[in-house]
C-alpha positions as YAML, in Angstrom:
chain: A
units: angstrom
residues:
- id: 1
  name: UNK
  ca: [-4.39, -14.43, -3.68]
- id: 2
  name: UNK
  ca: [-2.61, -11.80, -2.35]
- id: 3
  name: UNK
  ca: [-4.13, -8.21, -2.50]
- id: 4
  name: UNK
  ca: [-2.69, -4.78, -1.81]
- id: 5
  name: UNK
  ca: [-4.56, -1.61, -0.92]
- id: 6
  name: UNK
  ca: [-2.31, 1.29, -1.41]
- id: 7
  name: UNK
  ca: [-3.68, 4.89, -0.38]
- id: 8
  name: UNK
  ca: [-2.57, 8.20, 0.82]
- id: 9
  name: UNK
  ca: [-3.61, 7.85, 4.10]
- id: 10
  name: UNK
  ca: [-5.45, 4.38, 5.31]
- id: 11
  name: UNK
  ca: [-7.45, 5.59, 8.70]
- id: 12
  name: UNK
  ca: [-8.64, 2.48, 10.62]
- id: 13
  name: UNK
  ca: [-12.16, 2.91, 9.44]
- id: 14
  name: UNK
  ca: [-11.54, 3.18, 5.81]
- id: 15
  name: UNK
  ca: [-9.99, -0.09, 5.92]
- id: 16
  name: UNK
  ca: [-13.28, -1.96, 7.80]
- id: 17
  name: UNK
  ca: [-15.65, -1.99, 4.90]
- id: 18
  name: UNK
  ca: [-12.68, -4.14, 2.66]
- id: 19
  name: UNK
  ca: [-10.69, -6.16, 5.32]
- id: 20
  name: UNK
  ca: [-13.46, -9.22, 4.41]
- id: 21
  name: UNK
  ca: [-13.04, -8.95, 0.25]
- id: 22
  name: UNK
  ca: [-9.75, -11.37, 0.28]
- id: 23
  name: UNK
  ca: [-7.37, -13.39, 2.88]
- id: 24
  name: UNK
  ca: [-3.65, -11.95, 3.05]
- id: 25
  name: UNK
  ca: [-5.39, -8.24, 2.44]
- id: 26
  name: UNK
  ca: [-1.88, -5.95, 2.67]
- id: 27
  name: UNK
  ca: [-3.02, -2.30, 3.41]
- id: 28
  name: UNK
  ca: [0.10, 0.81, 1.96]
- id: 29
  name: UNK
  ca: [-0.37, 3.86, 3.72]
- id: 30
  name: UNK
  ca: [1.78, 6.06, 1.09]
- id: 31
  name: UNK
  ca: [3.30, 9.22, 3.38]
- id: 32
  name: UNK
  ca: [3.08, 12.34, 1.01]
- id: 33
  name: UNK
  ca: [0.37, 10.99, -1.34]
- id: 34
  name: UNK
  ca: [-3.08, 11.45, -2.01]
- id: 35
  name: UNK
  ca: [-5.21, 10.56, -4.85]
- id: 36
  name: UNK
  ca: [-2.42, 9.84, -7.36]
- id: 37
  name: UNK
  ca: [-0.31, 7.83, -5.94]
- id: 38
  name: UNK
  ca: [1.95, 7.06, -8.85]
- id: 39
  name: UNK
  ca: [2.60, 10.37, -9.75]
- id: 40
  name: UNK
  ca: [2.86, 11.94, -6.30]
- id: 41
  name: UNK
  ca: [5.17, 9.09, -4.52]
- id: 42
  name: UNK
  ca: [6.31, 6.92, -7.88]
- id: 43
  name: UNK
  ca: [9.11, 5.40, -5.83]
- id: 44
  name: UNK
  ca: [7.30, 4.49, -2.34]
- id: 45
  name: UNK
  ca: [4.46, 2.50, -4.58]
- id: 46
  name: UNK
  ca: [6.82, 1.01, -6.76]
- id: 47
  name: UNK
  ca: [8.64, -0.56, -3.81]
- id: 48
  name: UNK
  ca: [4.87, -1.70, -2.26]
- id: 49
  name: UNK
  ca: [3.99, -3.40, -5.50]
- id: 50
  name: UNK
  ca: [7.64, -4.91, -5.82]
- id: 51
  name: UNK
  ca: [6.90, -6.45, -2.02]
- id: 52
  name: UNK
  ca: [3.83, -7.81, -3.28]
- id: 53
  name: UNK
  ca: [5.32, -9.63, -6.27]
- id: 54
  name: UNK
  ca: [7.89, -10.76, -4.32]
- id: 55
  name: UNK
  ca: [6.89, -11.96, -0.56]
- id: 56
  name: UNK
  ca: [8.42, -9.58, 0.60]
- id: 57
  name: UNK
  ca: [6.84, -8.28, 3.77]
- id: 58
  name: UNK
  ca: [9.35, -5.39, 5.66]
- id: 59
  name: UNK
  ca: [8.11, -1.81, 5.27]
- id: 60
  name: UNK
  ca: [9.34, -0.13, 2.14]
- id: 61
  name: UNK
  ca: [11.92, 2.78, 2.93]
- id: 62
  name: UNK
  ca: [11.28, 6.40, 2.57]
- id: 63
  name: UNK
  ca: [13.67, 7.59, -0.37]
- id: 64
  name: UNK
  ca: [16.93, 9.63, 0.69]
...
């Protein structure tokens, strides 16, 4: 099952303790976010969770 692990910023280490928890882990490091991800970068998470629904694996794009 695929699983994504969106976050403000995802430093090496913070990713360790869950890179075991599920095969195909995706880690989303969210530029510009924090804690609230959906309200502070609605667009760059939407596009994350629309790449996991879909396959799709490129790197979302920063809006314009």
């Amino acid at each position: 099952m695929p699983v994504l692990v969106p976050g403000g910023r995802c430093p090496p280490l913070a990713r360790a303790p869950d890179e075991h928890r599920a095969a195909g882990i995706r880690f989303a490091g969210i530029p510009g976010a924090g804690h609230f991800l959906s309200k502070e970068q609605p667009l760059l998470l939407s596009r994350e969770l629309i790449g996991l629904f879909t396959g799709r694996t490129d790197p979302p794009r920063r809006p314009s």
